[in-house]
N, C-alpha and C positions, 0 to 999 in steps of 0.2 A: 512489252519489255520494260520501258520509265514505269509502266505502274507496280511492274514486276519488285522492279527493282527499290524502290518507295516500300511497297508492302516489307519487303526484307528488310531496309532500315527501319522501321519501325518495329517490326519484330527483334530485333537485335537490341533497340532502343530498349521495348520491354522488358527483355530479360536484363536487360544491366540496372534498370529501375528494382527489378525485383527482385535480383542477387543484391544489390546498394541497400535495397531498404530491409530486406531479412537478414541480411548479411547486417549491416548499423541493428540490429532489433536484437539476432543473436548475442552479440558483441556485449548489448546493455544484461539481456538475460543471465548471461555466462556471470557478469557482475553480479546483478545480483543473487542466482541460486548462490553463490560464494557467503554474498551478503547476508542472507537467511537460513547459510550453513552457521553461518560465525554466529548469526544473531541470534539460530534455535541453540546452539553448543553454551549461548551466552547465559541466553533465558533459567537452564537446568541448576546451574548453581545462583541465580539471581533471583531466584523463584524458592531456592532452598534456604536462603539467607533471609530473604523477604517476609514470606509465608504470605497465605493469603489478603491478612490484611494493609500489609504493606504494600502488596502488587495493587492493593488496590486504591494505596495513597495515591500509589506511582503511577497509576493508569490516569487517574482522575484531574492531577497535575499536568500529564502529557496531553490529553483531551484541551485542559485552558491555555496551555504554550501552542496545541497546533492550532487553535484558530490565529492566536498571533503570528505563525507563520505563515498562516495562509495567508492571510491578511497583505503581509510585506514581503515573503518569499515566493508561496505557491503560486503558480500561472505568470510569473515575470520571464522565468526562462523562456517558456514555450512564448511569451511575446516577442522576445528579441528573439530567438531560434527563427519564427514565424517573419518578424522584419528583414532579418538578415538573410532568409531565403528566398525572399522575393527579390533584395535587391540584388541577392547572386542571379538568380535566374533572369535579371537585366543588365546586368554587367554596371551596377553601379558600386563599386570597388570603395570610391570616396565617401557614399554614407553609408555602407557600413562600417568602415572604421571610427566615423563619427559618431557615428549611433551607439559603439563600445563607447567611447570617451563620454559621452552624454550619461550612460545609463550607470555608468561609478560613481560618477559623482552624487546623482539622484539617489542610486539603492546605500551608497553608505551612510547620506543622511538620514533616510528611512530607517534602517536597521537601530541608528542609536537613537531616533526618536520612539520606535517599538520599545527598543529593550528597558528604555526609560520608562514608559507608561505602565511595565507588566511590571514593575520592580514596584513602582508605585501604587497601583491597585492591587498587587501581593495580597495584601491583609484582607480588602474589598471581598474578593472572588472567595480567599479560604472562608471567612467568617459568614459574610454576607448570603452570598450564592449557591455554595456548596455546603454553608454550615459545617464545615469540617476545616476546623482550626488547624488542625495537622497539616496539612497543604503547605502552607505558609511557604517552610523554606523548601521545598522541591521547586518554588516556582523561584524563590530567589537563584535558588541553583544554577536554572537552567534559562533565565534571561539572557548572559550575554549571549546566548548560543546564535538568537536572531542576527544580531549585526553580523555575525561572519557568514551567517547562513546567507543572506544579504548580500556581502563582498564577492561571493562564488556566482550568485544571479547572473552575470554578465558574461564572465567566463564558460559557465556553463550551456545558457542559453546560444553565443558567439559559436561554440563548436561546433552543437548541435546542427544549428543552421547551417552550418559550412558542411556538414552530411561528416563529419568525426565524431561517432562515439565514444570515442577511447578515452579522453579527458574526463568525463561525467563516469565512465565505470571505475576507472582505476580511482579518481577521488573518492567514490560511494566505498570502495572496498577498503581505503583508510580510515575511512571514518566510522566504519561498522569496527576496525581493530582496537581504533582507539577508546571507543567508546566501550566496548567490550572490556579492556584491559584497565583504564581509569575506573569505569561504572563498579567492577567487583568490588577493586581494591576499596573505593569510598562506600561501597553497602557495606564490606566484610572489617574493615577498621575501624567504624561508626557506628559498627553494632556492635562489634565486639569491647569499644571500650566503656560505652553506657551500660553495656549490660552488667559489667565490674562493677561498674560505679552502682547501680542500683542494686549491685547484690552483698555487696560491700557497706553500704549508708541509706538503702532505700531512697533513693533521689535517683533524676533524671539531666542533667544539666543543672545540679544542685536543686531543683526543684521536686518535694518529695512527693510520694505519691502510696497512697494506702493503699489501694487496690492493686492487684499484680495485673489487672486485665488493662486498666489505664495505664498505668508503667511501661507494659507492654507496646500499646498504641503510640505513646511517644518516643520511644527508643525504634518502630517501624517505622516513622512519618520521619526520623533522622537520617536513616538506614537509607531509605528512599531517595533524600533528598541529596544523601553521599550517591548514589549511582545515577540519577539522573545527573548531577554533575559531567555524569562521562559523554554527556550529549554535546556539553557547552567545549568541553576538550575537545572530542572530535571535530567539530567544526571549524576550531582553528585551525586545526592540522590539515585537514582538510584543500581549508583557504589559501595554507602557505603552498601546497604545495601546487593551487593551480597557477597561481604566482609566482614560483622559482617554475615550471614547465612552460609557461606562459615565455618568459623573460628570455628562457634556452632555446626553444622550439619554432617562437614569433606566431605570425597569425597566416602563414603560410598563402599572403598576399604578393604578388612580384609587383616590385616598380613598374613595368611594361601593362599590366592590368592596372593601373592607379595614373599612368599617363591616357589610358582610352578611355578612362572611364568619365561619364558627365560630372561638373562639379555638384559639390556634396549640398543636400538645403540646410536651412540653419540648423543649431543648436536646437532654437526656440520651438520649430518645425518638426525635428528629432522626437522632443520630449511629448511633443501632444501627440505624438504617432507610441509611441512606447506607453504610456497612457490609456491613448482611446483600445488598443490593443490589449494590455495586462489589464486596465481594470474590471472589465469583462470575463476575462479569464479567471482572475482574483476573487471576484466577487461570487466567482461559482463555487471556488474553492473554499471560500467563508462559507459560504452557506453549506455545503458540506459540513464542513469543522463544527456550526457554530450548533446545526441540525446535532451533530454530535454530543456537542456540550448539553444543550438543553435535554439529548436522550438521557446522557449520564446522569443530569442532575433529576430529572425527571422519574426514569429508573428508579433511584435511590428513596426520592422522595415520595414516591408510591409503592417502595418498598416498606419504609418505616409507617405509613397509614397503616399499611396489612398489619405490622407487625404489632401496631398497639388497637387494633378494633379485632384481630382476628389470629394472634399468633399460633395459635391450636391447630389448626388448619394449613398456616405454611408451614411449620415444623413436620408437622404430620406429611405431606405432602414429597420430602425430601429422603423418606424410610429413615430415619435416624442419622444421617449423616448430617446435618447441623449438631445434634449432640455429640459424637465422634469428634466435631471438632472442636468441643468445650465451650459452644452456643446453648444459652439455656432458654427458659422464658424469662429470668434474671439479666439477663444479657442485657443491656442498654442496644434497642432497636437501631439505634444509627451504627453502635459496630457492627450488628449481625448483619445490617442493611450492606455497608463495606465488604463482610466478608462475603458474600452472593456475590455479588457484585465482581470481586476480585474472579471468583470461581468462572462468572462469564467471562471475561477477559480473559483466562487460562489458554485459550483458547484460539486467539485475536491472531497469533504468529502464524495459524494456522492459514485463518482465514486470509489474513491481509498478504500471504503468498502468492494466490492465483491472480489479483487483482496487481500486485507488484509486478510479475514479472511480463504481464500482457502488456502493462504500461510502457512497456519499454518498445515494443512496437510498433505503441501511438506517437514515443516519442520520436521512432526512427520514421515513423512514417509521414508527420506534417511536414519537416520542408520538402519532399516530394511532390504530396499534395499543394500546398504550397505554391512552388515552381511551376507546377503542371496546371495548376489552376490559372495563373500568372497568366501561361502564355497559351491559352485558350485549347491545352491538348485535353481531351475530353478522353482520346480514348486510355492514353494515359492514366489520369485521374483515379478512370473506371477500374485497370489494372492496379494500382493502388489500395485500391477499398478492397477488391474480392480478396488480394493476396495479405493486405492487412486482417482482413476481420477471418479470413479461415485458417491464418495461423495462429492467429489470438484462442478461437475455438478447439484450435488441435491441443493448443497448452492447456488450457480451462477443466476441457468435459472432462478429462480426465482426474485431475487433480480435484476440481469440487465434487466429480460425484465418489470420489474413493475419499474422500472425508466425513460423504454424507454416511458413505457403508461402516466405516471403521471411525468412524467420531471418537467412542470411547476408548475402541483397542489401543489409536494411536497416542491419546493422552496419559491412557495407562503407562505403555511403551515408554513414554517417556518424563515422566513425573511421580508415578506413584509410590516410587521409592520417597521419596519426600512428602508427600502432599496427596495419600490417598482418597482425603475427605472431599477434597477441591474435584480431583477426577472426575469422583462418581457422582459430584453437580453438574462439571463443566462438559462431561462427555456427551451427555445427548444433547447439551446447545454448542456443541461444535457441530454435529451431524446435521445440526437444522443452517448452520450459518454456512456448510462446504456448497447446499443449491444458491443461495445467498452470491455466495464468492463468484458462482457463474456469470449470476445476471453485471455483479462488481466489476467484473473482467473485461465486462466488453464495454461499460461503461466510459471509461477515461480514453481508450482509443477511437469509439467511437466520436465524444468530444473533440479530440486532436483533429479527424477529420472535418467536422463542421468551422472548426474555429480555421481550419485552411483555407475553404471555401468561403469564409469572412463572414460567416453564421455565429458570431463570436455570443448573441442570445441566446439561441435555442439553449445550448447548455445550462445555463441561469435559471432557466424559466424550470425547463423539467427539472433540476437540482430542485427548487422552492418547492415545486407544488410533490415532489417525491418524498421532500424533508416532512414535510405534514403530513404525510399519510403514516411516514413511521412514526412520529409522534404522536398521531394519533391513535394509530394501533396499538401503541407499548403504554399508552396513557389507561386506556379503556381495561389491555387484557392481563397487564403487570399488575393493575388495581384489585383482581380476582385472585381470593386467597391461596386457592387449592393450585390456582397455574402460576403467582407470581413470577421468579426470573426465570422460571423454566419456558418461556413462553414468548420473553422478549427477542430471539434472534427472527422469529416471523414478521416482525416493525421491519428489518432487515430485507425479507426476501419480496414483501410487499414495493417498498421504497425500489428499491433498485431492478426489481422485476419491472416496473413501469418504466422506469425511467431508459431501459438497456431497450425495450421493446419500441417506445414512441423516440427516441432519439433515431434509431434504423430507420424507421420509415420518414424520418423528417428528412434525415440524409441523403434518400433515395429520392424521396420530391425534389428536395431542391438544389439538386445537380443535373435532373431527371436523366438520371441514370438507371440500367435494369439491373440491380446490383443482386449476385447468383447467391441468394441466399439457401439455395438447395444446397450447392456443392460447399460454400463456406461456413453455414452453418450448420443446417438440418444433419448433414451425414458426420460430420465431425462430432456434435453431440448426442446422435443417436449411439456412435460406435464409445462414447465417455458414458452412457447408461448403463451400457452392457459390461463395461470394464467395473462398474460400480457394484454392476451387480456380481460379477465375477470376485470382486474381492468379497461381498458381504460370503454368496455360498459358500466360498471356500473356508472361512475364514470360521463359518457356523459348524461346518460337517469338521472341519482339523480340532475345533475346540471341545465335539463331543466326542469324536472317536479320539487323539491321543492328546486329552489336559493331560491326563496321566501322566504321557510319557517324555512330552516336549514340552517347554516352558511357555507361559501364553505372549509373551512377547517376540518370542520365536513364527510360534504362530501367526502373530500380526506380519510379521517381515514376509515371511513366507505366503502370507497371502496377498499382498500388496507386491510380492512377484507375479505371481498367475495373474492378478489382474494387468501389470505391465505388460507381461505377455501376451494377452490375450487383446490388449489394447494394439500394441504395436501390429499383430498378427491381423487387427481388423481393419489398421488404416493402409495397409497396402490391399488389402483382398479387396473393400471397398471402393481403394482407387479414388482417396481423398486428396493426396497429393500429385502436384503434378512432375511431368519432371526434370520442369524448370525451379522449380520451388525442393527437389529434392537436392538440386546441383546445389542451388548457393546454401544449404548445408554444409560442416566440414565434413571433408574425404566427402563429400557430396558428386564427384561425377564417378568415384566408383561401384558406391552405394548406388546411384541412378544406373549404372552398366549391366550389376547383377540384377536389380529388379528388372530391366527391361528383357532381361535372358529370361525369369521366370513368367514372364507378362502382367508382372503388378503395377506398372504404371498406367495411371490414368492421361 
């Protein structure tokens, strides 16, 4: 009977870990599908304004800001998140409120010592690095945005760990408005009054300009640098309002928990824990970023080699669509090189979806792990990992392989009224980047688990040696005329194919855990195959039998139904879910009630 009754708290235990932590995961999700509602609604008209080679100032600019935010933003929350849920899960009350006070004062120095350095190498990075002068003021733009991105670090990470999501959604979802609603108005009032002006006196900021293709290029790289502005907006807004919620709400600590708790260690003690923690973390995320920059610049720069030893060959290569877009072999190579470039990027909102919103399960899911790891509950832990990584899976399979099926439809869908030339680049390297996205997806939650466990390496190590193999894949097969950027999203599925593969089993050694990668994975993305493939069939047989008679973007809608359906349809017959995982769902015990009447719970 005691063991009886042991077993039953622990199962009870379980489920409130695994309703807490998909319950915190969904919470961050719901945030952001909203967020990459607003942010695809955004992209439509900032992409219309833009055009290709503006998106691809603005890409290129955003690439040299996020390594700086990696740098001084990324992986700090999940450090304090990570501190403050150990010391909840020991009842030390007193350092972490210290630990908040400790980590404001540090991350606001930081943030104006960042924003100072990017303002200052501005010129460095455009001229020097990227050789594309245009840059310049995109990056002025969007400097101060780190100090406030900064300011929020502590706030964000504080809740986190305290197991409330709710702060970090509802900020992300202001800040995706604002920046949406500032970003237009500065692409659409910065282009539309240089363009006056050049059409008016032939000049650009009084600077003339002969050619209509350069005029062009500078009145884009201002256009750009008016909407990335809407980054540095949002972040304020952002920041204030974790600070007026903060100020109303408090930190939801009682006196009675601050009188039992052991006193707090120093300051000095705080800082080298926040540190030996985030820089770890940090340095993963640089090297992500910075893997990044050097793809970009690399890309480019192995675009413009093809394009003056062998331009015959990439033109050819693209069926006419560089000329549709008024790319010649006249063209000066580093704009054509830009406009490729932008066309892959068309594409990025796509990809960086599947990987956004799994994240958010990694980030509901460490101070669990965390806490459980803390205080020596193993099987815990174990309940942690399977219900982390087979939710993350049930969101993925489907979404990346219904990108890999419909790459082009869904760019069509959604762009080609503007920018049909970009499409019919950018659509079969989204198809190659939705496998891509998969391996992306499990990557950062997978991370968040190791770094619980205080594996705060691993992550580091597989980041570096993952960053070189896309750089070396995109170096060697971008170099080849006939594949140039058609080619580069494979650096992608290489890179993070390994790295998603040896970070699991690192995780599984060293917890030695039996972690059910049949049920968590294997079936969840076998049953995102079949939906992939479900969209492609349908999707071929509706576009030959009625182009005629329905519009092809109807078609796409209509087929990325049947594959929902047929998706959903798979993961109860299958018995992916369980139905403890279907309760903490919303309306989740009576979605679990019906399925149990027809016997699809597993």
């Amino acid at each position: 009977m005691p063991e009886d009754r042991l077993n039953s708290k622990k199962r009870i235990k379980g489920e409130k870990t695994v309703n807490s932590l998909i319950g915190g995961g969904l919470v961050l999700t719901a945030a952001l599908a909203l967020v990459k509602l607003i942010g695809f609604l955004y992209k439509l008209p900032q992409t219309a304004i833009l055009g290709g080679s503006g998106m691809g100032i603005y890409n290129q600019a955003y690439v040299v800001y996020g390594t700086f935010y990696s740098i001084t933003v990324t992986g700090f929350p999940v450090a304090i998140s990570k501190i403050v849920a150990g010391y909840l899960s020991e009842g030390r009350y007193r350092d972490i409120k210290r630990t908040v006070r400790v980590a404001n004062l540090f991350f606001m120095a930081v943030g104006i010592a960042s924003s100072v350095i990017l303002i200052a190498f501005s010129g460095f990075y455009s001229e020097k690095v990227y050789q594309n002068p245009n840059m310049y003021y995109c990056l002025i733009a969007v400097a101060p945005s780190i100090v406030f991105s900064c300011l929020m670090t502590t706030q964000r990470g504080f809740t986190q760990g305290m197991k409330n999501m709710y702060p970090t959604a509802v900020s992300q979802v202001i800040e995706v408005i604002v920046k949406s609603i500032v970003g237009l108005l500065g692409a659409y009032l910065v282009k539309n009054a240089l363009t006056v002006e050049y059409e008016s006196l032939g000049s650009v900021l009084g600077i003339s300009y002969k050619l209509a293709n350069d005029a062009e290029m500078a009145i884009s790289s201002l256009a750009a640098a008016g909407s990335i502005f809407g980054v540095t907006a949002s972040t304020f807004v952002g920041w204030i309002y974790l600070v007026i919620r903060g100020a109303v709400r408090g930190d939801n600590i009682l006196k009675a928990d601050l009188d039992d708790s052991p006193a707090a260690n120093t300051n000095r003690y705080l800082l080298r824990q926040i540190l030996a923690v985030g820089i770890p973390i940090a340095v993963g995320s640089v090297t992500v970023a910075l893997t990044q920059q050097i793809d970009s610049i690399m890309i480019q720069r192995r675009l413009i080699d093809v394009l003056e030893s062998n331009p015959v060959a990439l033109f050819n290569s693209h069926g006419g669509w560089l000329e549709k877009a008024g790319k010649t072999l006249q063209t000066k190579p580093e704009n054509t090189a830009v406009f490729l470039y932008g066309c892959y990027t068309f594409g990025f909102s796509f990809f960086s979806l599947v990987p956004s919103i799994t994240g958010s399960f990694g980030m509901s899911a460490l101070p669990h792990i965390t806490g459980s790891w803390a205080i020596r509950d193993r099987d815990e832990t174990k309940r942690c990992i399977d219900s982390t990584l087979k939710i993350i899976a049930v969101f993925a399979a489907p979404l990346g392989f219904g990108l890999t099926a419909l790459g082009t439809p869904i760019l069509h869908m959604v762009f080609s009224r503007y920018t049909p030339e970009e499409v019919a680049i950018g659509g079969p390297l989204l198809s190659m980047l939705g496998i891509a996205s998969i391996f992306l997806a499990l990557n950062g939650p997978v991370n968040s688990m190791l770094q619980g466990i205080g594996r705060l390496d691993i992550p580091v190590k597989l980041l570096f040696v993952g960053g070189l193999v896309k750089v070396a894949a995109n170096y060697i097969l971008v170099g080849i005329p006939s594949l140039n950027i058609k080619i580069a999203p494979l650096g992608n599925i290489l890179c993070y194919g390994l790295i998603s593969t040896l970070s699991i089993f690192l995780l599984q050694k060293n917890t030695n855990l039996k972690i059910d990668i049949k049920g968590s994975l294997i079936k969840p993305l076998a049953a995102g195959a079949v939906c992939g493939l479900a969209a492609k069939v349908s999707y071929e047989v509706m576009f030959l039998l009625l182009f005629d008679v329905i519009r092809q973007k109807l078609i796409t809608l209509i087929s990325i139904a049947v594959a929902g359906a047929v998706y959903l349809i798979l993961l109860f017959v299958m018995k992916i879910m369980t139905k403890n995982e279907i309760k903490s769902l919303p309306r989740g015990e009576k979605i679990a009630s019906l399925l149990e009447k027809w016997k699809l719970l597993g």
